[in-house]
C-alpha positions in Angstrom: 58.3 35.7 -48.5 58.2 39.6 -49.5 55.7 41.7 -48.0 52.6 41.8 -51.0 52.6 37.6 -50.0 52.5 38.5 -46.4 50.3 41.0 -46.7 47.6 38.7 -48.5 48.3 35.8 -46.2 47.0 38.0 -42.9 43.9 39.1 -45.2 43.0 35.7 -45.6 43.5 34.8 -41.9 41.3 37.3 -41.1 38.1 36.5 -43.9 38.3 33.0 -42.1 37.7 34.1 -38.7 35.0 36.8 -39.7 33.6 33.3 -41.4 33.7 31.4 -38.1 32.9 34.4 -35.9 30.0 35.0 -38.5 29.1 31.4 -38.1 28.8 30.9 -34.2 26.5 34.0 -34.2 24.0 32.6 -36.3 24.4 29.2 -34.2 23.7 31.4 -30.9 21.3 33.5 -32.9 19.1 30.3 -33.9 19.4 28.8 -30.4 18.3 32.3 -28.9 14.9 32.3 -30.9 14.2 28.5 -30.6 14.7 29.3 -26.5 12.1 32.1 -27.1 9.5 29.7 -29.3 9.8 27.1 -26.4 9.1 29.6 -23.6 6.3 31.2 -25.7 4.7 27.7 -26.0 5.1 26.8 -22.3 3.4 29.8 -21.6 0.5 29.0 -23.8 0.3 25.7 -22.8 0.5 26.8 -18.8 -2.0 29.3 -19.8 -4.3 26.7 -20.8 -3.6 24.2 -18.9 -3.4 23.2 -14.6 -0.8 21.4 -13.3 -2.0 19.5 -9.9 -0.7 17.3 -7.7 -3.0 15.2 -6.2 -3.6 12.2 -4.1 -6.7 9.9 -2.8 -8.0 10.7 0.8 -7.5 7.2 3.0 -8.7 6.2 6.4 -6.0 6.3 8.9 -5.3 5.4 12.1 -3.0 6.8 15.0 -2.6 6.6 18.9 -1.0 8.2 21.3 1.1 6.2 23.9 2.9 6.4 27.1 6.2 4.2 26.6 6.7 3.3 31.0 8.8 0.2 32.3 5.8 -1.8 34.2 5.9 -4.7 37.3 3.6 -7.7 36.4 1.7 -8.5 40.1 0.2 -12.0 39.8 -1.2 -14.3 43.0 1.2 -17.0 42.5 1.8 -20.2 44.5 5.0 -22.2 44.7 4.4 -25.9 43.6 6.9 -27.7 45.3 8.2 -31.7 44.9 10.3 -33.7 47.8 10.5 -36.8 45.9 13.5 -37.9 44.3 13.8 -37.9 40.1 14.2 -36.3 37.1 11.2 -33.7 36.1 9.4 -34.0 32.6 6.6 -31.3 32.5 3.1 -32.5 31.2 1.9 -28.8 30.9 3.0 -25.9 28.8 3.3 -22.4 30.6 0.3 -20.8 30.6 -2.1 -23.8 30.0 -4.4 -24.7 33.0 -4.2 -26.9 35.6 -6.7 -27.8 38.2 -6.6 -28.3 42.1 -4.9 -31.8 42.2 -3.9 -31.7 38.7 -0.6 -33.2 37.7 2.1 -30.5 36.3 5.3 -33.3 35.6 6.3 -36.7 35.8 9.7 -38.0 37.7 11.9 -40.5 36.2 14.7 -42.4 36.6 16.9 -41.1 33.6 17.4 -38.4 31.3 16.9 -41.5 28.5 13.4 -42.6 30.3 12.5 -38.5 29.9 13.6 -38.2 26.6 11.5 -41.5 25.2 8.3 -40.3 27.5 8.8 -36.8 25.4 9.3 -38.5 22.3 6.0 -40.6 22.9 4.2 -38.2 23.7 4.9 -36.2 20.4 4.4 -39.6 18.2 1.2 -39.7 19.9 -0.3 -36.4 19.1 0.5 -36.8 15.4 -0.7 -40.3 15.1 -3.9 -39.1 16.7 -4.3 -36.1 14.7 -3.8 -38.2 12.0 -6.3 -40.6 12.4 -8.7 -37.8 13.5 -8.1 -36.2 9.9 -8.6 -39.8 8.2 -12.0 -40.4 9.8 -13.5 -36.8 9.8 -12.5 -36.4 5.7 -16.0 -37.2 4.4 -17.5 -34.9 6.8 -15.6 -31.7 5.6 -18.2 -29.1 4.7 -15.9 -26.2 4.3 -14.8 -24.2 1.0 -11.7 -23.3 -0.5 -11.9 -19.6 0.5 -12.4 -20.6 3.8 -9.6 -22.8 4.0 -6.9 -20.8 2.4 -8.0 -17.7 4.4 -7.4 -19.8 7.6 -4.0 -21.4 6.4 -3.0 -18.0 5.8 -4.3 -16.7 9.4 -2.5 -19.7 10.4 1.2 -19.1 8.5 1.1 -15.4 10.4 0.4 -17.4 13.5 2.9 -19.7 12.9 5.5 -16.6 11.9 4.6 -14.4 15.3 5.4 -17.8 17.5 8.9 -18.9 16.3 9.7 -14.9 16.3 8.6 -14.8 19.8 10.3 -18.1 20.7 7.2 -19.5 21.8 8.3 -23.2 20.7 5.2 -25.2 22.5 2.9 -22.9 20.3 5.3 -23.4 17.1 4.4 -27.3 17.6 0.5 -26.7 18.2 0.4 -24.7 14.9 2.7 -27.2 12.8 -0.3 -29.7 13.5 -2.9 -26.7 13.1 -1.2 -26.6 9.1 -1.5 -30.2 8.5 -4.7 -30.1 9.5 -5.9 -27.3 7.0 -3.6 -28.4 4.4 -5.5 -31.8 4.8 -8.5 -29.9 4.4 -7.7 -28.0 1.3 -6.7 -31.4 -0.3 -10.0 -32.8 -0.3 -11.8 -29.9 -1.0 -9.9 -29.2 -4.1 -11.1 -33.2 -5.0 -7.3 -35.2 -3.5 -7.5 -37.9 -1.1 -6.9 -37.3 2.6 -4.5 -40.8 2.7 -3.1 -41.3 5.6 -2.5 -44.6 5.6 1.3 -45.1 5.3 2.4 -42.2 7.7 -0.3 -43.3 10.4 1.3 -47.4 9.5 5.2 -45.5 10.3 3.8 -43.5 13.1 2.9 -46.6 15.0 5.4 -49.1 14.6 7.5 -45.8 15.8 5.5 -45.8 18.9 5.6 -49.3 19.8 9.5 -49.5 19.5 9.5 -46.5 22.0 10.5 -48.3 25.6 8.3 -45.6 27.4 8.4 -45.7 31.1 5.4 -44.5 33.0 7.6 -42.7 35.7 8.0 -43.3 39.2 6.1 -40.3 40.2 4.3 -37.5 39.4 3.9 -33.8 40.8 0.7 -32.3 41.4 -0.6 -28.6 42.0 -2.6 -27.9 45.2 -4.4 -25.0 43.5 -5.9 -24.6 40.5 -4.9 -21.9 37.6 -2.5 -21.0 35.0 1.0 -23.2 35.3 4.3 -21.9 34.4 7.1 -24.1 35.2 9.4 -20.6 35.7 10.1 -18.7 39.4 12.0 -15.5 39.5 12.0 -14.8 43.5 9.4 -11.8 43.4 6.1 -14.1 43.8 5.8 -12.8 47.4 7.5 -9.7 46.9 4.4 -7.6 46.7 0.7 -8.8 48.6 -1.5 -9.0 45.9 -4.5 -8.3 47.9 -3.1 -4.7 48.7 -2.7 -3.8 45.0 -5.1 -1.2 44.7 -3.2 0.5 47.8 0.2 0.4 46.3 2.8 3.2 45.2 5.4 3.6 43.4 8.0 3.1 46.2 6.1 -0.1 47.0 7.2 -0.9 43.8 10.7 0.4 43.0 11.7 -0.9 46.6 10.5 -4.3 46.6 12.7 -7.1 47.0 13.9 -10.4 45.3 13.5 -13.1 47.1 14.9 -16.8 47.1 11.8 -19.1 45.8 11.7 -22.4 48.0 14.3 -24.9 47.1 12.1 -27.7 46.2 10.2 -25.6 44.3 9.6 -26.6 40.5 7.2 -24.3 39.3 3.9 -22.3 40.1 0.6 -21.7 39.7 -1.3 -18.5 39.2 -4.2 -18.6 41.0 -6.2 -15.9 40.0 -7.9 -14.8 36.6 -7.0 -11.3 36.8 -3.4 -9.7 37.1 -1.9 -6.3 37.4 0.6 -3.9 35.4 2.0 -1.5 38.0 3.4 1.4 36.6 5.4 4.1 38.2 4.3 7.3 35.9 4.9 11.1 36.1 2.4 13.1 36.8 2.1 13.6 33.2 2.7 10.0 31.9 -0.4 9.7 34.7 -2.7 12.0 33.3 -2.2 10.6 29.5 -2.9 7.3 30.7 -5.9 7.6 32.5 -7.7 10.6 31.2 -10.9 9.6 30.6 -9.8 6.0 29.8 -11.2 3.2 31.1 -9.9 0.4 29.3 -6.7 0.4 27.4 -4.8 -1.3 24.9 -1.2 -2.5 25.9 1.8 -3.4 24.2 4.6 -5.4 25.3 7.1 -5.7 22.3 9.6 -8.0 24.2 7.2 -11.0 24.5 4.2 -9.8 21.7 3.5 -8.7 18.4 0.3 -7.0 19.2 -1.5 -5.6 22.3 -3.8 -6.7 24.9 -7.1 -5.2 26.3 -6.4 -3.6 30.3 -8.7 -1.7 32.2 -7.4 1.0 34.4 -7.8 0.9 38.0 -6.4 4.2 39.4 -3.0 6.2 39.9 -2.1 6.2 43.3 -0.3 10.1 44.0 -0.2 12.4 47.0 -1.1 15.0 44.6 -2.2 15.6 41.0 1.1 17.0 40.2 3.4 14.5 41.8 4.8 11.2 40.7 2.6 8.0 40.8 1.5 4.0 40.2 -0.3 3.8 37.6 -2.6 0.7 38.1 -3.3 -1.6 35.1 -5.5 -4.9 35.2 -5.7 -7.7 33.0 -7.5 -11.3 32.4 -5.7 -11.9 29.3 -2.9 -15.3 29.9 -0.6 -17.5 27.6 2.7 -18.6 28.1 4.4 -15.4 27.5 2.2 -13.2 30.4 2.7 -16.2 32.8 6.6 -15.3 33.0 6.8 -11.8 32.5 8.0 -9.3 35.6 9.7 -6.3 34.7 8.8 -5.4 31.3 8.9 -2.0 28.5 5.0 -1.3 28.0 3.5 1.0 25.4 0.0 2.0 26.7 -2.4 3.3 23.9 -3.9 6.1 25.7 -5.9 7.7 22.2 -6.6 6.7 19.1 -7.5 9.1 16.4 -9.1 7.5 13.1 -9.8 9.6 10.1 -9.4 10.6 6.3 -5.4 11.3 5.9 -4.2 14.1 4.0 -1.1 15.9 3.4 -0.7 19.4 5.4 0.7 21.0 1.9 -2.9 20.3 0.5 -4.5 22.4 3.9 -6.2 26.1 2.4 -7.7 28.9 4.0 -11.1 29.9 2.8 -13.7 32.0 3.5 -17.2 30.3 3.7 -20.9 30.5 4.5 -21.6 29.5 8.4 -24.7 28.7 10.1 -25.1 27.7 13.9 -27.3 24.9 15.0 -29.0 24.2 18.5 -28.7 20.4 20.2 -32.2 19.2 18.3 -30.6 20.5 14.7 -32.5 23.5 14.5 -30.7 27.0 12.7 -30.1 29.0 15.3 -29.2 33.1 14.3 -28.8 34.0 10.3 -26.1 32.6 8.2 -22.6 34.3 8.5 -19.0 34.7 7.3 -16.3 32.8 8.7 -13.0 31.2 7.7 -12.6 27.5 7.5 -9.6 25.1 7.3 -9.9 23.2 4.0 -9.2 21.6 0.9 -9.3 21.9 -3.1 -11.2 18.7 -4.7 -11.4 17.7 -8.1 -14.7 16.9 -9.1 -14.2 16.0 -13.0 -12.7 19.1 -14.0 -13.6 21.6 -11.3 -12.3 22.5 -7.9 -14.4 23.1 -5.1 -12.7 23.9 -1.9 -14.3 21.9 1.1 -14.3 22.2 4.9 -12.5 19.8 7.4 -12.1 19.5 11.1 -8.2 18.4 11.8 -8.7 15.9 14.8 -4.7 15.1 14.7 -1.6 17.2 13.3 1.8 15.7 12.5 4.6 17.9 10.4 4.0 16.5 7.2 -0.2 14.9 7.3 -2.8 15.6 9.2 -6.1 13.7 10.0 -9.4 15.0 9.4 -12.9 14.1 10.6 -15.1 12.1 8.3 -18.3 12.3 10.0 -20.4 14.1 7.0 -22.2 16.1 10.1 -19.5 17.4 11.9 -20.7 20.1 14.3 -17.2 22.3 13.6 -18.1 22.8 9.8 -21.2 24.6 10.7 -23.5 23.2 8.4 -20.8 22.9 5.7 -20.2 18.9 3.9 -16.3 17.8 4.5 -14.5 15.9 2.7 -15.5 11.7 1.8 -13.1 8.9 1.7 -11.3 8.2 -1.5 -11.9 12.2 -3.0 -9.0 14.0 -5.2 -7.5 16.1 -2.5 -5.4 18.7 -4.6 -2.1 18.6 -2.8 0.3 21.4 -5.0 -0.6 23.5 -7.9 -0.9 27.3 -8.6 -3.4 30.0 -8.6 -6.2 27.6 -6.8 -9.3 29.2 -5.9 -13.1 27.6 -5.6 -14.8 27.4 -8.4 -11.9 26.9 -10.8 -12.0 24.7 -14.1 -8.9 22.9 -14.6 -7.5 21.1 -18.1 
């Protein structure tokens, strides 16, 4: 190749990249201006327009709670049996049993306790059964009220087997058929029992049931619970309201009586000692006469307990706190060292997020106890939020009862003495949680 072809052959080379070069520039060019016409229109739009986040305000509930490791104190008596035999127990812990009243059967066998058990449980169906049968054309109940209570009755049903409460799993099994029963003829079915009642009782007569050869019997009457742990005279119940803490952490276990087979609690009430700080002791009983306790080991919920005192040699020392109760099932009955959660405060309220909290300055006015202006009107600077009403925000008042890092809880009472004459917020309002440029007054789009 001479130099006049090489010559044009660079020349060429270089017209194509210009081209390309040429090319990408206009590409660039036309993205550039369509960046420009996008960022224009956002601006007009953003200009015209008000982007808010928002959300409802809800009632909401939250307590405060003292988490403390509690001693149950109960006035229990030892039943005790000297005869010889096997035991079947005839009551459930917790049910009652009167002065007298027999607790458990002795027999010869484990097979004689095993078909007594067995009859016993054929019984109850067959009765409820035949209870269902003859009380069908008397039903005067309606659907809603049936499937509410089967539904009461499943969470029932749910809390016992996660509790391991078995005796109660079997109360509520029956408690089902019965309601199912009752939905049936409600909803027009038959409540036909026949052929189950007809199995059930050939079932019990084949059941060689033995009537025992003996019986146990309580001297007092009260709750029953077939359990002992040695600490049933560990502690005089009668001095409970003298007790301390080292009463408490230094009592000692002791061996129940060897014949003993259960015992009986003799008394309604029953105690929750709790050794407490002196600021676990102020929590708990400022101001509180009856609390709401938790015991997550044996309940789902809580039970109502009025406090009694806290025993300290000062206000700023270590203490027993001193908890009562008259609430009992089978749970309670055997309980003795136990996790609590005492509920020491509740604070209920509308529930709004903290980013949606404003400060504003607003028109005040003092009132006097009979709701009388008291002084002129004046400036002051309230907590609040922005609320849409239709398209316009108004900023409104509130009185923060509870703070938590990302909510707080606000008063709904329309009259609340800390807005100074000022209207808060009402439940289910458009509380303006993010959003920019947000004054009082404003009209949003």
């Amino acid at each position: 190749m001479d130099d006049a072809q090489s010559r044009e052959l660079q020349r060429k080379k270089r017209r194509q990249r210009r081209k390309r070069i040429s090319i990408a520039g206009k590409i660039l060019t036309s993205i550039f201006f369509l960046f420009l016409l996008c960022y224009a229109a956002m601006l007009v739009y953003t200009s015209n327009f008000t982007m808010l986040i928002t959300e409802q305000a809800d009632l909401y509930e939250i307590s405060d709670s003292v988490e403390v490791e509690a001693v149950a104190l109960r006035s229990e008596q030892y039943i005790t049996n000297s005869k010889k035999g096997i035991i079947s127990y005839t009551l459930d812990d917790g049910e009652k049993v009167r002065s007298g009243g027999t607790v458990a059967r002795l027999f010869n066998s484990e097979n004689e306790v095993e078909n007594w058990q067995r009859y016993n449980t054929v019984q109850s169906e067959l009765e409820l059964l035949q209870q269902m049968t003859n009380s069908a054309d008397k039903m005067f109940v309606d659907l809603d009220t049936v499937n509410l209570q089967i539904k009461n009755e499943f969470v029932f049903y749910k809390n016992q087997i996660t509790q391991n409460k078995l005796n109660m799993v079997s109360q509520s099994k029956y408690e089902l058929l019965k309601l199912f029963n009752e939905k049936t003829v409600v909803t027009g079915g038959s409540a036909d029992f026949d052929e189950r009642i007809a199995s059930l009782q050939n079932e019990l007569d084949s059941i060689p049931v033995s009537e025992g050869i003996g019986t146990v019997k309580s001297k007092n009457s009260g709750f029953f619970s077939s359990k002992t742990d040695g600490f049933e005279l560990s502690l005089n119940y009668d001095d409970v309201e003298k007790m301390t803490a080292d009463d408490v952490n230094n009592m000692i276990k002791k061996d129940p009586p060897s014949n003993s087979v259960g015992k009986v609690i003799d008394t309604i009430n029953w105690y929750l000692l709790c050794p407490v700080t002196s600021e676990q002791a102020l929590m708990a009983a400022a101001g509180n006469s009856v609390v709401d306790v938790s015991i997550p080991r044996v309940m789902s919920g809580s039970i109502p307990a009025n406090v009694v005192g806290v025993n300290q040699n000062s206000k700023t020392s270590n203490g027993l706190l001193i908890l009562k109760s008259d609430y009992m099932d089978a749970a309670i009955a055997n309980i003795r060292k136990e996790n609590i959660a005492i509920k020491t405060y509740t604070y209920s309220g509308l529930r709004v997020s903290r980013s949606a909290i404003h400060n504003h300055v607003m028109e005040a006015q003092d009132y006097d106890s009979d709701g009388e202006e008291v002084g002129e009107p004046y400036e002051k600077e309230f907590q609040g939020v922005y609320v849409l009403y239709g398209k316009r925000l108004r900023f409104v008042p509130v009185h923060i009862i509870y703070a938590d890092s990302d909510f707080v809880i606000c008063s709904n009472v329309p009259n609340d003495p800390e807005l100074k004459g000022n209207k808060t917020i009402a439940l289910h309002d458009t509380i303006v949680v993010k959003g920019k440029e947000l004054y009082d007054d404003k009209i949003v789009r």
